[in-house]
Structure formats: structure tokens, C-alpha cells
N, C-alpha and C positions, 0 to 999 in steps of 0.2 A: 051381818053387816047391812047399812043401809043403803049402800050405796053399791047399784048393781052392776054388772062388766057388761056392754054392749058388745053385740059378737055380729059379723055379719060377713058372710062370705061371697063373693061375685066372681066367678071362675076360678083362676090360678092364686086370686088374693085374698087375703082374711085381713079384716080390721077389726080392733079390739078399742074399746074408748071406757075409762073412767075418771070419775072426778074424784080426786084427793082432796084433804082439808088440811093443806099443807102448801108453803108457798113452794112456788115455781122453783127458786133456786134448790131446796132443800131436795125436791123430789129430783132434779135433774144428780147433785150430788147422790143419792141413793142409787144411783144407776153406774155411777161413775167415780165411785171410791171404794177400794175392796171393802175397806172398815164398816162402809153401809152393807153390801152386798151378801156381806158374810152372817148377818142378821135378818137378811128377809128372803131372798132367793132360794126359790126351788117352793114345792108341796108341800102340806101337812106333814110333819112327821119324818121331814130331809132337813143334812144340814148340808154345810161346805166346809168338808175339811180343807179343801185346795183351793183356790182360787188368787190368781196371779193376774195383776189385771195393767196393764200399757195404754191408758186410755190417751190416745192421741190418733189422728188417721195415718193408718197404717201398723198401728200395733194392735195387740194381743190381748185377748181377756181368754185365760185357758183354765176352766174351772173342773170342779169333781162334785156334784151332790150322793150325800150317801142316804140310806133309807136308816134312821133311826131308831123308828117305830117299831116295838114288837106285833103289834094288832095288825100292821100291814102283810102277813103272812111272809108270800115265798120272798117278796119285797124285801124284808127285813136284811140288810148287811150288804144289799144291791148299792153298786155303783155306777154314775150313768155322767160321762165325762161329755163337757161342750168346749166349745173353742168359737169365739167370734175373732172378727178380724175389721179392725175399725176404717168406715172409708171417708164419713167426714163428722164434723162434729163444731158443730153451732153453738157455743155456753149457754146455760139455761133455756136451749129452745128446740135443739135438734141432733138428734145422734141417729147416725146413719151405718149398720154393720153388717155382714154374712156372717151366718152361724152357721154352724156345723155340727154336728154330733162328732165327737173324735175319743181318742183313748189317750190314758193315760200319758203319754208322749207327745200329743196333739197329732198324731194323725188322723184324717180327717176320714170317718166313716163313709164310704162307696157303697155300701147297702140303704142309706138314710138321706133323705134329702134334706138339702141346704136352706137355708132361708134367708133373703135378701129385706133386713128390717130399716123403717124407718120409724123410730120414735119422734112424738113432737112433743114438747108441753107447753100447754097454753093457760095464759093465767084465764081463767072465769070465776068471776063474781067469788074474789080475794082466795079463791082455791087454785086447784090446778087441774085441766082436763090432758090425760094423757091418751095418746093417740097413739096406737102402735099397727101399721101398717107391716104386713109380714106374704113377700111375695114368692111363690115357686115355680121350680120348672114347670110345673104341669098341674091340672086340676089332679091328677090321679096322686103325685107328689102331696099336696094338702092335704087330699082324700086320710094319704096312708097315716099323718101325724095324730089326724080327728081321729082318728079310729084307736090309734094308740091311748086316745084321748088327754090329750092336749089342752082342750078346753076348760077342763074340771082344773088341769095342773096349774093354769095360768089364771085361773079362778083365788085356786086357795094360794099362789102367791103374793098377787096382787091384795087378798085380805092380809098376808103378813106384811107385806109393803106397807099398808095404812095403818096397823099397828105399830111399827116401828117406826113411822113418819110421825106418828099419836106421842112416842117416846124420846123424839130424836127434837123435839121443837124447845 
């Protein structure tokens, strides 16, 4: 990909910024239509069988990515359930949610911390810059998802995002 994820962390927050070669509304629907969702969300080598999505403030995005991949090792046939919970949402400019790790039922995982996200997208120069602010209780909270690594996941998502943005125009 030529176009690289900007990553920067300052305490309890992480900001994430890329530009897509996709207009602003299309990129905001890929965030906010199962139909997109279910075509580029999650890592290399995950799909989404589940994903059930309420996008209004106050409803439910309660998804399932499974691991696909046989080369992913012990990964392979892992399932790894989220649940956001939407608080406001701007058309084409702004969606505001807490995410959770949760199970299959949407209970929300007590061993995982939560994330309080602010997506923006911003038209630049006929593309779109997306701006994903993602805040936690605690530095040590962020600490635990990096380490999970997180960064790689949200890496090779955002390259399926722009290939499916590449398909969806």
C-alpha cells in the first residue's frame, strides 16, 4: 500500500490517521452499513460471519470476526466478538462510539478494556483523511491492546478498507 497509517500515542490516547482515495460519503458508509462492513473489517485472513449493526446513537454494532486463515496457526477457527455502542453520529463527518470486546451474547468483556472512539472524515485534496481517535481508562488500558497488538490489526484492516473503497466506487 502506498499510503501509510499514522500512529501516535500521547498518554491514555492513540490517534490513528489515513488518507483514502475515496470520497468522504462512501468512506463514512463503509463504517456504517453492515453490507460494507462485512467486506473489509477485521485483519488479514478474518471474516465476519455476524455482524448486526443499529447505527443510530444509541444503538448496537455487535459483530463476530473469525480467523479464516489456515497459515495463522493456533489463530485459525478463533473467534473474537466486539460490541460498540453508538453515542453520536454526524453523516459523513463524524461517528462517535465505545467499544467493547464482548461474547457472543454481547456481554461486554471485564477482563478488556473499552475504547471510547471518535472517528472524523475529512475531505483532503478530493480524498478522504480519516481520523480515528481511540481513548482509555488508563495508559496501562492502551498499553494492554499494543501489546495484543493492535496496531498491525488496524494496519491490515484499514489496507482492506482501501481495497474495498478501490471496488465499491
Amino acid at each position: 500500500m502506498t499510503n501509510k497509517m499514522l500512529s501516535k500515542v500521547e498518554g491514555n490516547v492513540l490517534t490513528l490517521e489515513r488518507v483514502f482515495n475515496a470520497p468522504r460519503e462512501l468512506v463514512f458508509q463503509a463504517f456504517s452499513e453492515a453490507e460494507h462492513l462485512k467486506q473489509w473489517w477485521g485483519p488479514s485472513g478474518w471474516s465476519i460471519p455476524v455482524c448486526n449493526v443499529d447505527f443510530r446513537p444509541g444503538g448496537i454494532w455487535h459483530y463476530c470476526m473469525k480467523c479464516e486463515d489456515k497459515a495463522q496457526g493456533d489463530f485459525y477457527g478463533m473467534e473474537s466478538w466486539g460490541k460498540a455502542i453508538y453515542k453520536a453520529i454526524a453523516t459523513n463527518e463524524q461517528i462517535e462510539y465505545t467499544d467493547y470486546f464482548s461474547d457472543s451474547e454481547g456481554n461486554v468483556s471485564a477482563d478488556m478494556p473499552s475504547t471510547d472512539v471518535i472517528l472524523q472524515f475529512v475531505e483532503f485534496e478530493g480524498k478522504t483523511k480519516l481520523i480515528n481517535q481511540a481513548t482509555y481508562a488508563s495508559v496501562e488500558a492502551l498499553q494492554q491492546v499494543l501489546d495484543m497488538g493492535m496496531e498491525q490489526g488496524i494496519t491490515e484492516t484499514w489496507d482492506r478498507l482501501e481495497v474495498h473503497l478501490q471496488s465499491a466506487q
